[in-house]
Biopython code that builds the backbone (N, CA, C, O; Angstrom):
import numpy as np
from Bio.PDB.StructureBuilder import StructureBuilder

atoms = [
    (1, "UNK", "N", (99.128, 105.291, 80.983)),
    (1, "UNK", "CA", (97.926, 105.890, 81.530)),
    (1, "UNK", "C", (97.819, 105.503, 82.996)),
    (1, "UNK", "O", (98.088, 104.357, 83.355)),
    (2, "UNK", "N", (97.418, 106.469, 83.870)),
    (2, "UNK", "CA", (97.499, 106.213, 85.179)),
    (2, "UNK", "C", (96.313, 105.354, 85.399)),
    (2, "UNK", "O", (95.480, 105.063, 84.540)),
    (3, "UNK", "N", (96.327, 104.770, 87.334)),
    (3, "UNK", "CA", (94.896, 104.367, 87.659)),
    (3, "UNK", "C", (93.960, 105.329, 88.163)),
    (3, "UNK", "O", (94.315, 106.423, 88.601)),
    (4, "UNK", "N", (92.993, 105.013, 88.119)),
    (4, "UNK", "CA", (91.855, 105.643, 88.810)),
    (4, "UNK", "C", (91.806, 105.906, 89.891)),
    (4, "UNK", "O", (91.656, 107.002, 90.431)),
    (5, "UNK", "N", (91.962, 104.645, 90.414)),
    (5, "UNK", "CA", (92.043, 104.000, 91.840)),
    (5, "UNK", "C", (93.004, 105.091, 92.796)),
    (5, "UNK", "O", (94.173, 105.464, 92.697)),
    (6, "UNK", "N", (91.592, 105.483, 94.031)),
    (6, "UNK", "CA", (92.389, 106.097, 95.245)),
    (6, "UNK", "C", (93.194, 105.390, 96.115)),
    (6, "UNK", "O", (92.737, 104.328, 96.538)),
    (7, "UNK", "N", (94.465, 105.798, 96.536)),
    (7, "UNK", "CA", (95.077, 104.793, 97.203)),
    (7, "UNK", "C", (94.843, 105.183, 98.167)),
    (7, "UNK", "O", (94.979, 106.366, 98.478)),
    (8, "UNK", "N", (94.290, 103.992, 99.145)),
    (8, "UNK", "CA", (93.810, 103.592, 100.276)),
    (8, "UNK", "C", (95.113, 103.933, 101.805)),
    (8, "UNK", "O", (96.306, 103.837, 101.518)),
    (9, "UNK", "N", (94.823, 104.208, 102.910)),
    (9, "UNK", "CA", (95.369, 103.906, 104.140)),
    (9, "UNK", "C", (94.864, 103.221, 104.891)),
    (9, "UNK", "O", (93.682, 103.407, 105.180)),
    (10, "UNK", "N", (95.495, 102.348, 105.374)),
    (10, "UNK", "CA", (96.075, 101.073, 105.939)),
    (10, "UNK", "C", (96.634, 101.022, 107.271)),
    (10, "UNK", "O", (97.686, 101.585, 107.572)),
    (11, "UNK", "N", (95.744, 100.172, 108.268)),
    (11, "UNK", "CA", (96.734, 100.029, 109.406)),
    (11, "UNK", "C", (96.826, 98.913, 109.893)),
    (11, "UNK", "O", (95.776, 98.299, 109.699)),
    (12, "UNK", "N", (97.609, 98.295, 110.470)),
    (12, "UNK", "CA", (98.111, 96.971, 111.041)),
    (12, "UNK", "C", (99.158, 96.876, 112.316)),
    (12, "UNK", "O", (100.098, 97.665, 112.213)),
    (13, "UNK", "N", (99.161, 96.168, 113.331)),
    (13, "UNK", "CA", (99.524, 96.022, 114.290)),
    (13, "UNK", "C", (100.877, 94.644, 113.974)),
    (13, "UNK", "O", (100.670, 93.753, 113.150)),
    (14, "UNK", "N", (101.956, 94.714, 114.647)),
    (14, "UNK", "CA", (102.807, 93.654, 114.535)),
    (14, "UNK", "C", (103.414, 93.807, 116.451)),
    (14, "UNK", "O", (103.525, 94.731, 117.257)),
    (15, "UNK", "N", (103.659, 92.365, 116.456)),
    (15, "UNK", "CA", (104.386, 91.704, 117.881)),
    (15, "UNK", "C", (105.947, 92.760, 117.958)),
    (15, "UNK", "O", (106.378, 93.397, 118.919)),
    (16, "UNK", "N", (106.453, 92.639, 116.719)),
    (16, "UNK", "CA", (108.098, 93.493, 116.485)),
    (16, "UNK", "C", (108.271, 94.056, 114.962)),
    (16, "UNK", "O", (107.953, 93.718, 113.821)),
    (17, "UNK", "N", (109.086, 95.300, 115.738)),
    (17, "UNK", "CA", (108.286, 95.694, 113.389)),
    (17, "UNK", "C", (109.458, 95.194, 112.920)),
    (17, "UNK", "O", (109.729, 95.691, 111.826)),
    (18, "UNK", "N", (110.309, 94.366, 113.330)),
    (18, "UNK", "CA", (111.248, 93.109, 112.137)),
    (18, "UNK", "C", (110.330, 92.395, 111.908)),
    (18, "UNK", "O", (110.667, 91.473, 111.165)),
    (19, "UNK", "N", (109.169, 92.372, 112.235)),
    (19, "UNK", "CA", (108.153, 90.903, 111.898)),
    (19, "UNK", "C", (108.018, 91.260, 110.193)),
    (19, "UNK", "O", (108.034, 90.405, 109.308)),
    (20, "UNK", "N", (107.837, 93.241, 109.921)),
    (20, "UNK", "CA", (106.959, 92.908, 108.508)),
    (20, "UNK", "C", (108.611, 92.930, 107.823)),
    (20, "UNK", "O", (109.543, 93.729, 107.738)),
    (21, "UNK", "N", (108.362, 91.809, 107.496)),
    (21, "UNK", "CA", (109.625, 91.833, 105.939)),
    (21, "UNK", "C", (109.443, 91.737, 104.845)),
    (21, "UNK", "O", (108.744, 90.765, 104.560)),
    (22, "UNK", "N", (109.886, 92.557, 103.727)),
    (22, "UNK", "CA", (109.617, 94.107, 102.774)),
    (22, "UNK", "C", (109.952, 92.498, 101.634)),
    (22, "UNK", "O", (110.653, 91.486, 101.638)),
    (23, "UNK", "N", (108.930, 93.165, 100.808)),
    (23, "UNK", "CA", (109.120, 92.666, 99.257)),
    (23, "UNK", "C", (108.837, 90.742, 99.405)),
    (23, "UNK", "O", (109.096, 89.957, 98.493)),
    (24, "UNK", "N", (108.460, 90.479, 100.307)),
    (24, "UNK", "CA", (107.765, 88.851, 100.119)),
    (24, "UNK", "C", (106.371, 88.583, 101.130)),
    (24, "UNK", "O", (106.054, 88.921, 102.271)),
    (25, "UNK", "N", (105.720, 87.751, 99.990)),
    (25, "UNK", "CA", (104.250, 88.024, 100.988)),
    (25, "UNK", "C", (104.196, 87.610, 102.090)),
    (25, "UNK", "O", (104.950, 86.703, 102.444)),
    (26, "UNK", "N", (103.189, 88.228, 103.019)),
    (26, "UNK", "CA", (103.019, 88.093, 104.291)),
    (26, "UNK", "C", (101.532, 88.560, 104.534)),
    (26, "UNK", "O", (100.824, 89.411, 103.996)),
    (27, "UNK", "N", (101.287, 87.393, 105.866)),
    (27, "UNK", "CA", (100.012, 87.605, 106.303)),
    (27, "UNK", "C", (100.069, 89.204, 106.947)),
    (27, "UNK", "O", (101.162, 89.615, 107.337)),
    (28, "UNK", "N", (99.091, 89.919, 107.026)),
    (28, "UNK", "CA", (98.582, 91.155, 107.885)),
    (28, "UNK", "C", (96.982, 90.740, 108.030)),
    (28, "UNK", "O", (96.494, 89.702, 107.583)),
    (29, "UNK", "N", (96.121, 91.999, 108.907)),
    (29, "UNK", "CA", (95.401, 91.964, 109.538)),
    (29, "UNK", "C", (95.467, 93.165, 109.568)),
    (29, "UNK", "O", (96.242, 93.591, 110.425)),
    (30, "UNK", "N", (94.649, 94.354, 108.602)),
    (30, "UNK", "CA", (94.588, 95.580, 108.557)),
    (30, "UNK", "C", (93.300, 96.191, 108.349)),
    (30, "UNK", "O", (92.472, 95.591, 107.663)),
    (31, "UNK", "N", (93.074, 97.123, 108.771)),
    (31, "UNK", "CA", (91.756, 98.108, 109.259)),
    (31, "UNK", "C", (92.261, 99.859, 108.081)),
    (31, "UNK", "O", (93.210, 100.632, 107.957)),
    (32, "UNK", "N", (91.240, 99.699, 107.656)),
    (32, "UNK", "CA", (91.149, 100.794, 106.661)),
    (32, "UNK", "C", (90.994, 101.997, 107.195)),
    (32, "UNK", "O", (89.942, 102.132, 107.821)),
    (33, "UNK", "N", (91.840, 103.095, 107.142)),
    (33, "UNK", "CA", (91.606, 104.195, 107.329)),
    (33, "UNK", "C", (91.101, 105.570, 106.349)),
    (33, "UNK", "O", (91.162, 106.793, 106.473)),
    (34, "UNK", "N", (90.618, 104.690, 105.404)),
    (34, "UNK", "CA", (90.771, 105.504, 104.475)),
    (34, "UNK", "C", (89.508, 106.591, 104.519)),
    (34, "UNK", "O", (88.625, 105.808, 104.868)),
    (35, "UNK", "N", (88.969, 107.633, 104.420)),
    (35, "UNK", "CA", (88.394, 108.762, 104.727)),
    (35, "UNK", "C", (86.468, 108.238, 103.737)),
    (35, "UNK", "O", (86.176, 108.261, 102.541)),
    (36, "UNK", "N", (85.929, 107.985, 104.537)),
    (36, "UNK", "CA", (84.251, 106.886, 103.548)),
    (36, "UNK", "C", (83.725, 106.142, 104.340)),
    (36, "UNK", "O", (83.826, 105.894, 105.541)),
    (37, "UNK", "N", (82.867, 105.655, 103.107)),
    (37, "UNK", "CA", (81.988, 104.455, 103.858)),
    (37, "UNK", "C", (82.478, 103.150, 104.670)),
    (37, "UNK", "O", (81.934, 102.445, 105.520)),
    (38, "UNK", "N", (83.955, 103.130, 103.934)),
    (38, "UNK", "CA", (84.226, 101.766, 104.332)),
    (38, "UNK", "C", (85.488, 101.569, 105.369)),
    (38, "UNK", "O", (86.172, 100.575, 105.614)),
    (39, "UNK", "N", (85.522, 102.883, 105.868)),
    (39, "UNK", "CA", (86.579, 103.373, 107.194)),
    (39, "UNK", "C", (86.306, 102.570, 108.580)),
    (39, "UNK", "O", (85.314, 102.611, 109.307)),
    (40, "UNK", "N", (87.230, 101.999, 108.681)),
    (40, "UNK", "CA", (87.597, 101.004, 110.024)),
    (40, "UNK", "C", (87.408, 99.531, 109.508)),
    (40, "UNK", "O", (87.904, 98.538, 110.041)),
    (41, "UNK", "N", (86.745, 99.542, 108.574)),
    (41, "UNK", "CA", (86.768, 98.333, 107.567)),
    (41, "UNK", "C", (87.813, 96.702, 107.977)),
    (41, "UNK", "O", (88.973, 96.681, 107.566)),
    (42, "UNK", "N", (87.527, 96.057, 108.393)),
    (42, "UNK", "CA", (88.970, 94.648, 108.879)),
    (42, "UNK", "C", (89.003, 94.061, 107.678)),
    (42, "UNK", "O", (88.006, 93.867, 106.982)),
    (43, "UNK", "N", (90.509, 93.661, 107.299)),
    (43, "UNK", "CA", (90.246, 92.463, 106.668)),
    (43, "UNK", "C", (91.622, 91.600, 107.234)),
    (43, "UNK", "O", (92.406, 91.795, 108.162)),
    (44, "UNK", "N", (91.549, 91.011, 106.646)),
    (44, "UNK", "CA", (93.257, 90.118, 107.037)),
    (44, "UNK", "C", (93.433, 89.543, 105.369)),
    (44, "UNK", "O", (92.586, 89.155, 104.564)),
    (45, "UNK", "N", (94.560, 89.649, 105.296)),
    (45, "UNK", "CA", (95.140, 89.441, 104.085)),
    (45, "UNK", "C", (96.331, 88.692, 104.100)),
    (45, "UNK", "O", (96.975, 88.299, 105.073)),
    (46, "UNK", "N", (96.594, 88.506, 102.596)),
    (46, "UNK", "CA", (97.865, 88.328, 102.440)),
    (46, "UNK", "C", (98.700, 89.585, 101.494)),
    (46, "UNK", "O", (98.276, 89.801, 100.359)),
    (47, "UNK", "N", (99.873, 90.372, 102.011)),
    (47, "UNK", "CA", (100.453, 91.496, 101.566)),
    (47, "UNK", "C", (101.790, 91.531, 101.272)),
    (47, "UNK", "O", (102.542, 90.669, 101.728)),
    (48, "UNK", "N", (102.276, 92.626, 100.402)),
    (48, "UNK", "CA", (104.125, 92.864, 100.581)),
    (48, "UNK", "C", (103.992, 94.020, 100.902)),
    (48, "UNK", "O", (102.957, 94.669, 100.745)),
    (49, "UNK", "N", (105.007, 94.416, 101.384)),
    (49, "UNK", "CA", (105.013, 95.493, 102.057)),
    (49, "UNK", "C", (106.834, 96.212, 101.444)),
    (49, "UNK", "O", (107.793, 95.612, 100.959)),
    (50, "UNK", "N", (106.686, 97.280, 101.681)),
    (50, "UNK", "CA", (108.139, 98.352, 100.905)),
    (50, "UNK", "C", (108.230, 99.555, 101.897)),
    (50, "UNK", "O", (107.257, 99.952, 102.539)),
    (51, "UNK", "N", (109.474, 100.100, 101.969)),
    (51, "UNK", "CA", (109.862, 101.076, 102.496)),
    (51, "UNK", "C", (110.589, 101.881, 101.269)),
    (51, "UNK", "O", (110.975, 103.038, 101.434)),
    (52, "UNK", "N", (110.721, 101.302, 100.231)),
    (52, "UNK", "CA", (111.528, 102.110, 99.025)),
    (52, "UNK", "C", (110.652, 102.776, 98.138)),
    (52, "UNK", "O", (109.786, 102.197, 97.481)),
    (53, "UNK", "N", (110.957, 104.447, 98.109)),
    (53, "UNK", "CA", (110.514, 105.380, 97.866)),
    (53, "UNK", "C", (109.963, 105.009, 96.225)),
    (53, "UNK", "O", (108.952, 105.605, 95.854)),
    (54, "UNK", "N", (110.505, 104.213, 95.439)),
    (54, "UNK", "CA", (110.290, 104.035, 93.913)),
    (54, "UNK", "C", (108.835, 103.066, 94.083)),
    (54, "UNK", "O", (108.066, 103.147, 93.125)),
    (55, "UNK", "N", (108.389, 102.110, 95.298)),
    (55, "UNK", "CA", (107.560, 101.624, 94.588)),
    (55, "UNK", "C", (106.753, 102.327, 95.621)),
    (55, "UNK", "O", (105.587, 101.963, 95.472)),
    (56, "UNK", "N", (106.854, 103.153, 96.578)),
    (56, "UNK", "CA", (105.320, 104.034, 97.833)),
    (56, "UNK", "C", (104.906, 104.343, 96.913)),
    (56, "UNK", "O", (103.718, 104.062, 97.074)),
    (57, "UNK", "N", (105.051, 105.011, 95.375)),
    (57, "UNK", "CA", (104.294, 105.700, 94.783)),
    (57, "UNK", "C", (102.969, 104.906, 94.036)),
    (57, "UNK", "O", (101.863, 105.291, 93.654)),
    (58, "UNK", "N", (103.571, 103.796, 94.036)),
    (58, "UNK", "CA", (102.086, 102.801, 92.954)),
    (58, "UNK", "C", (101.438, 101.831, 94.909)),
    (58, "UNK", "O", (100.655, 100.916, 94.656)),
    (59, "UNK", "N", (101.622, 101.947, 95.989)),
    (59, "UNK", "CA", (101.297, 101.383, 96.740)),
    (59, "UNK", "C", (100.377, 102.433, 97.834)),
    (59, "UNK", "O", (100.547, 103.643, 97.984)),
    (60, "UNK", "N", (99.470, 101.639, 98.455)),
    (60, "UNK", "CA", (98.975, 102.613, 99.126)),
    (60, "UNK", "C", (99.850, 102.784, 101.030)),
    (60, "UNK", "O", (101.048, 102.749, 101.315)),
    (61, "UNK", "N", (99.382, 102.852, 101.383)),
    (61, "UNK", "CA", (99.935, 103.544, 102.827)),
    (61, "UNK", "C", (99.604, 102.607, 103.980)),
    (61, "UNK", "O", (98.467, 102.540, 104.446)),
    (62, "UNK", "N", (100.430, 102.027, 104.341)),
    (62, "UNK", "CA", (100.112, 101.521, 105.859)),
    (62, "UNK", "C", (100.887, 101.896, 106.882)),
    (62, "UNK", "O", (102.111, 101.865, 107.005)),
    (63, "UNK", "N", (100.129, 102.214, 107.528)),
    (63, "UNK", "CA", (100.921, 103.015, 109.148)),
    (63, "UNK", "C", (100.281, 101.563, 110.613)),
    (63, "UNK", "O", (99.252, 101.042, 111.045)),
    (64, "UNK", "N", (101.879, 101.554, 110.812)),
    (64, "UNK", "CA", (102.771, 100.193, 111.714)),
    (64, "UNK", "C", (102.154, 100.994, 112.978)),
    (64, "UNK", "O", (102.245, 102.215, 113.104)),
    (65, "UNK", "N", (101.411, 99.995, 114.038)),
    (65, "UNK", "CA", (101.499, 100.088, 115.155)),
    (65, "UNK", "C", (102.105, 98.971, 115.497)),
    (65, "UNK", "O", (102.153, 98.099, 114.630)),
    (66, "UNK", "N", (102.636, 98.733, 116.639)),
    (66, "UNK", "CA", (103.158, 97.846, 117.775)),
    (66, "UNK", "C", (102.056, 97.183, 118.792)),
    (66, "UNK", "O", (101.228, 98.004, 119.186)),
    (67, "UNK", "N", (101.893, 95.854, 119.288)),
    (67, "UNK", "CA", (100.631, 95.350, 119.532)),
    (67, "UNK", "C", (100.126, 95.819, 121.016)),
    (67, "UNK", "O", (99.166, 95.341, 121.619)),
    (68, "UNK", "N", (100.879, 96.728, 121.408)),
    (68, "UNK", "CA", (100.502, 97.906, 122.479)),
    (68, "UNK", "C", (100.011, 99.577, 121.712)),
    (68, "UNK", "O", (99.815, 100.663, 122.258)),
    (69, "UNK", "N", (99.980, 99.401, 121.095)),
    (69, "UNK", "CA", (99.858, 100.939, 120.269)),
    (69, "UNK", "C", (100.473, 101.739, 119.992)),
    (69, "UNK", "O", (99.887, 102.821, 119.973)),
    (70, "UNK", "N", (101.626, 101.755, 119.701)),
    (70, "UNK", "CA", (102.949, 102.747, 119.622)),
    (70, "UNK", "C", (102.445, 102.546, 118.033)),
    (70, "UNK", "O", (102.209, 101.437, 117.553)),
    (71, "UNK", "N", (102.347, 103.550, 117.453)),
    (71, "UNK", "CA", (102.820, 104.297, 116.319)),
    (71, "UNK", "C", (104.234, 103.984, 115.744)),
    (71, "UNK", "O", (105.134, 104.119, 116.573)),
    (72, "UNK", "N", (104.568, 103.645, 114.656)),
    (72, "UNK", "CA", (106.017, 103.923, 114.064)),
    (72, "UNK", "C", (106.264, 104.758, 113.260)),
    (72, "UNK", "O", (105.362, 105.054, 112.477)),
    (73, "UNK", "N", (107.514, 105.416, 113.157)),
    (73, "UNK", "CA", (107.117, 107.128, 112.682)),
    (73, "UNK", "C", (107.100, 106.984, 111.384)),
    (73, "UNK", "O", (106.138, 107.576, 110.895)),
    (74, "UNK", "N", (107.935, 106.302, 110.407)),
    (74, "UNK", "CA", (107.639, 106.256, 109.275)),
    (74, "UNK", "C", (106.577, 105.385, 108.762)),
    (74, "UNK", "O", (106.353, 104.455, 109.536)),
    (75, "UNK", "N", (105.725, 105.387, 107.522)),
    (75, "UNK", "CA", (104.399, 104.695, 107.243)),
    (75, "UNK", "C", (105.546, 103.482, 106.404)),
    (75, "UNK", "O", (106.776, 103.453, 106.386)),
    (76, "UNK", "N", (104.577, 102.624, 105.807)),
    (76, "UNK", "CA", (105.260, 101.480, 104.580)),
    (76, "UNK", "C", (104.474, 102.013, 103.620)),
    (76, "UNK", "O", (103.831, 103.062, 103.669)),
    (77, "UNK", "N", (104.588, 101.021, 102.517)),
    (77, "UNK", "CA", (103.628, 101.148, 101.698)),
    (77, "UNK", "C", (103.397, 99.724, 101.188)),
    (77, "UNK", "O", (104.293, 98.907, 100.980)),
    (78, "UNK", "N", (102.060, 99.522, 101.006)),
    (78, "UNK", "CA", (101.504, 97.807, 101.011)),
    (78, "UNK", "C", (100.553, 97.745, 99.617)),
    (78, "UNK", "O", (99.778, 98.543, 99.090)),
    (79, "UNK", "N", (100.986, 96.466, 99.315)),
    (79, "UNK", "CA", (100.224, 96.013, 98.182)),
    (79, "UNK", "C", (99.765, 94.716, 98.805)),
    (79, "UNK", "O", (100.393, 93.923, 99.508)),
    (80, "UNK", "N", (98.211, 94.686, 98.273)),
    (80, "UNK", "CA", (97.082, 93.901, 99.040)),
    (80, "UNK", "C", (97.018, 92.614, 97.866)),
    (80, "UNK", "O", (96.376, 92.748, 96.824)),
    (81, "UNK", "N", (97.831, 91.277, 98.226)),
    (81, "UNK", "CA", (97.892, 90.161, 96.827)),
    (81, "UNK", "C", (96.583, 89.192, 97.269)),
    (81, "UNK", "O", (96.174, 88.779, 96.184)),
    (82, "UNK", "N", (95.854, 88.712, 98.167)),
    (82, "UNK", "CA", (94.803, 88.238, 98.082)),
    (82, "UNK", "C", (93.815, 88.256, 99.743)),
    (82, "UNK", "O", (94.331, 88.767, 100.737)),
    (83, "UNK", "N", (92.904, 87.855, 99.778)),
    (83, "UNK", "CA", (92.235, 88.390, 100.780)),
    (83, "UNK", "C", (92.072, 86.577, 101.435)),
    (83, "UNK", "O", (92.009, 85.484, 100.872)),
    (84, "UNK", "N", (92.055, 86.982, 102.728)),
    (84, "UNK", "CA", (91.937, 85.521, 103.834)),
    (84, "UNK", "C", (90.677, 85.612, 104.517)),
    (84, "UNK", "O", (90.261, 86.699, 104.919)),
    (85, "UNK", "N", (90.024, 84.512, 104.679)),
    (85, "UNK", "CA", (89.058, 84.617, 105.329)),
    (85, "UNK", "C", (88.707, 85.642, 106.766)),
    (85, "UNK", "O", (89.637, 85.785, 107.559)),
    (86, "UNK", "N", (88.012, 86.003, 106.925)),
    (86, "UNK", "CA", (87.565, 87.715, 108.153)),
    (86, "UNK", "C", (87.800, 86.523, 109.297)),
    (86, "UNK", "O", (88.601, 86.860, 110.169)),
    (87, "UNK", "N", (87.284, 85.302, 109.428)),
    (87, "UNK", "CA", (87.225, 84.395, 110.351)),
    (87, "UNK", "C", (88.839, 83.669, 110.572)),
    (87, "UNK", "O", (89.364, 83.354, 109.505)),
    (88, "UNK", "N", (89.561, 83.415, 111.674)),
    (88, "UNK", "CA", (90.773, 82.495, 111.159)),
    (88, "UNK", "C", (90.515, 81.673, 112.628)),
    (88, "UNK", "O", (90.226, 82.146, 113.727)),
    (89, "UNK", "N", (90.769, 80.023, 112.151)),
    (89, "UNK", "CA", (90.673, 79.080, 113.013)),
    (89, "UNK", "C", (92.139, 79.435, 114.618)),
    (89, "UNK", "O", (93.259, 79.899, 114.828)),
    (90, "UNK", "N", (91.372, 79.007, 115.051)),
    (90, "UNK", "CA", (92.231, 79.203, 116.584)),
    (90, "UNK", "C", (91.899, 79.431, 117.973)),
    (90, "UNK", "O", (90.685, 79.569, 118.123)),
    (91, "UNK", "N", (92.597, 79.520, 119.078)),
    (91, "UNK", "CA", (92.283, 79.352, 120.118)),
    (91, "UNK", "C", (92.016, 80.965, 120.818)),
    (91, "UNK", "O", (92.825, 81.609, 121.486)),
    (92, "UNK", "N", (91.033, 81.240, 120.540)),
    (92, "UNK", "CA", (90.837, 82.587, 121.587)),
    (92, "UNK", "C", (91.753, 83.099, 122.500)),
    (92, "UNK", "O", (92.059, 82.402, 123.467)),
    (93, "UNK", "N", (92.408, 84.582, 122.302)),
    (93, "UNK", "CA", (93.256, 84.776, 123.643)),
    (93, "UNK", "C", (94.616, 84.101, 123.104)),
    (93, "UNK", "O", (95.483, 84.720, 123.721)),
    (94, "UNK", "N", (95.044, 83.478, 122.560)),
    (94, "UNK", "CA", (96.338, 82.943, 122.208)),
    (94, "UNK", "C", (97.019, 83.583, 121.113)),
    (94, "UNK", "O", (96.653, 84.712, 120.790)),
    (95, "UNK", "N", (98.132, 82.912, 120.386)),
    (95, "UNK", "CA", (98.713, 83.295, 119.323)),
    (95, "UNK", "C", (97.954, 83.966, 118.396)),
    (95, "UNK", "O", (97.342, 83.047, 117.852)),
    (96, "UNK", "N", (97.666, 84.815, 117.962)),
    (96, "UNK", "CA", (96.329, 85.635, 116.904)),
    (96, "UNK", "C", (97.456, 85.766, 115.481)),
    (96, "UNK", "O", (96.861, 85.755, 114.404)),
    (97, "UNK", "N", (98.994, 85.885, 115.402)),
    (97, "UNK", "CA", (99.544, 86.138, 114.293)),
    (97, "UNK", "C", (100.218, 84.584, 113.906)),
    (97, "UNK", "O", (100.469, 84.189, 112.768)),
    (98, "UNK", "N", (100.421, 83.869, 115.126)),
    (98, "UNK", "CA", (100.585, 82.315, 114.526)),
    (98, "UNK", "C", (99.060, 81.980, 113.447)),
    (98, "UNK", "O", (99.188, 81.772, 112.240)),
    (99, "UNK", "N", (98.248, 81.983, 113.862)),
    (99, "UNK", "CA", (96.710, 81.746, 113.603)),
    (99, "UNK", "C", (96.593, 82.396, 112.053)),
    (99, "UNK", "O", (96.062, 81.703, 111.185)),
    (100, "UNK", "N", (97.112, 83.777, 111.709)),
    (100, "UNK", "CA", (97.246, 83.962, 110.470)),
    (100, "UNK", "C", (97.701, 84.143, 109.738)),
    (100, "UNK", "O", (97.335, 84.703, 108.704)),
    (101, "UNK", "N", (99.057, 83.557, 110.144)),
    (101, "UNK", "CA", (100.048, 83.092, 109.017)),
    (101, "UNK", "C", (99.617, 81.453, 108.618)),
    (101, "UNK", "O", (100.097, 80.906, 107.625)),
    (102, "UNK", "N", (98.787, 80.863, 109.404)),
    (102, "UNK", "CA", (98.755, 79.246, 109.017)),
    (102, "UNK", "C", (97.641, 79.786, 108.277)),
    (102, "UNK", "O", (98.176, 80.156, 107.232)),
    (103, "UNK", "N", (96.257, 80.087, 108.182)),
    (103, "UNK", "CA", (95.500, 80.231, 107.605)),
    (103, "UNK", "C", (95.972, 80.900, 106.732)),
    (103, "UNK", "O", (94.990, 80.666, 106.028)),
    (104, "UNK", "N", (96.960, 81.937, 105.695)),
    (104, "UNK", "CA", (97.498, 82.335, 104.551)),
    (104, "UNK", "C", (98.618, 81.075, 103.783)),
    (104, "UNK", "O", (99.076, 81.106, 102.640)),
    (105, "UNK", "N", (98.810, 80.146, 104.730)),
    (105, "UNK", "CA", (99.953, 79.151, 104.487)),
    (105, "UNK", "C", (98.626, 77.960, 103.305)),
    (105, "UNK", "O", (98.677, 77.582, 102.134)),
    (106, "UNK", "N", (97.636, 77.767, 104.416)),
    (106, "UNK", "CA", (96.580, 77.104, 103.891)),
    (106, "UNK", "C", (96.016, 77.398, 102.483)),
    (106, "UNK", "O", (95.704, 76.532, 101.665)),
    (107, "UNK", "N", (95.931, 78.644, 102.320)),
    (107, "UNK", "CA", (94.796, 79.684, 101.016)),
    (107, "UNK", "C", (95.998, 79.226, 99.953)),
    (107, "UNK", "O", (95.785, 78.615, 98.906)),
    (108, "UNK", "N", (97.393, 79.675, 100.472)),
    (108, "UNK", "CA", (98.386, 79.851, 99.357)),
    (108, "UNK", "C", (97.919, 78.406, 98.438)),
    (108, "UNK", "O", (97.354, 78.266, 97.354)),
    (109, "UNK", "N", (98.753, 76.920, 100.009)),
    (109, "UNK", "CA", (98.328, 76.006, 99.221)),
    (109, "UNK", "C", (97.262, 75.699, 98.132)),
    (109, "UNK", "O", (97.552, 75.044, 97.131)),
    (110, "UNK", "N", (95.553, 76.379, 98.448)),
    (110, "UNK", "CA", (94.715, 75.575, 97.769)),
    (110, "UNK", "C", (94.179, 76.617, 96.745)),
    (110, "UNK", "O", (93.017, 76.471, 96.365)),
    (111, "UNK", "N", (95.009, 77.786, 96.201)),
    (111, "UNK", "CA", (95.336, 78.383, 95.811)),
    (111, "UNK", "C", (94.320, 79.560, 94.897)),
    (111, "UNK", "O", (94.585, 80.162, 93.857)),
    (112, "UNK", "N", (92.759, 79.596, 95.986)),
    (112, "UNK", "CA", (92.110, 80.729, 95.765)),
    (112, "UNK", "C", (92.996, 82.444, 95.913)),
    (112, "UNK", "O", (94.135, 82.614, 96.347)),
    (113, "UNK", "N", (91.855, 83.720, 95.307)),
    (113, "UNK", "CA", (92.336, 84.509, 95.595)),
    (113, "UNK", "C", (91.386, 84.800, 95.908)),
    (113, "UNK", "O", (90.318, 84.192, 95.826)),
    (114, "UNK", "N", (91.690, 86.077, 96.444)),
    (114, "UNK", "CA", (90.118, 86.782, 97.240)),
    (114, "UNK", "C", (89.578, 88.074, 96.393)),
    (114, "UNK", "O", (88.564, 88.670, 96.755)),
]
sb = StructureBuilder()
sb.init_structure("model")
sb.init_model(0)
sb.init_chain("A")
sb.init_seg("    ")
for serial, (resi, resn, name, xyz) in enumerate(atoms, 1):
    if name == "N":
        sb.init_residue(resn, " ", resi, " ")
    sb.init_atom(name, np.array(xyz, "f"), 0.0, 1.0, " ", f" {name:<3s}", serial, name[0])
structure = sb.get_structure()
């Protein structure tokens, strides 16, 4: 029996798109595009992410910008494994993806989900 559940679009910014690597979790920092109430929506997470056509179908859609705004032409497809605090400790203006990979390093350890 299928889900209910509309699958969502997804966007996220990376430093180099070798940063997202496919099939083990990883911090993101993604803004909902999805067409509602809850469009432009932030959260930062922890995610896996796929480019293989067998699992886009049970995942929803995230479309890769570059941390200048370039678009990447093909989308991924992301599964959302727990949610990180909206807030992440750090120095203003500095590293922003060092900052939330330690704060997902932290959650993993003490091992809430969101």
């Amino acid at each position: 029996m299928g889900s209910n559940r509309r699958k969502q679009i997804w966007e996220t910014f990376v430093r180099r798109p070798g940063d997202l690597k496919e099939g083990v979790e990883i911090a993101l920092s993604l803004r909902d595009l999805t067409p509602g109430r809850r469009k432009y929506q932030f959260r930062n997470v922890v995610a896996v992410v796929s480019r293989r056509p067998e699992e886009l179908r049970s995942m929803d859609t995230l479309q890769v910008r570059t941390v200048v705004g370039v678009l990447l032409p093909e989308p991924f497809g992301v599964r959302i494994i727990r949610d990180l605090p909206i807030e992440i400790s750090g120095s203003p203006y500095r590293d922003f993806f060092q900052a939330l990979e330690a704060a997902a390093r932290v959650k993993g350890e003490h091992g809430g989900s969101g």
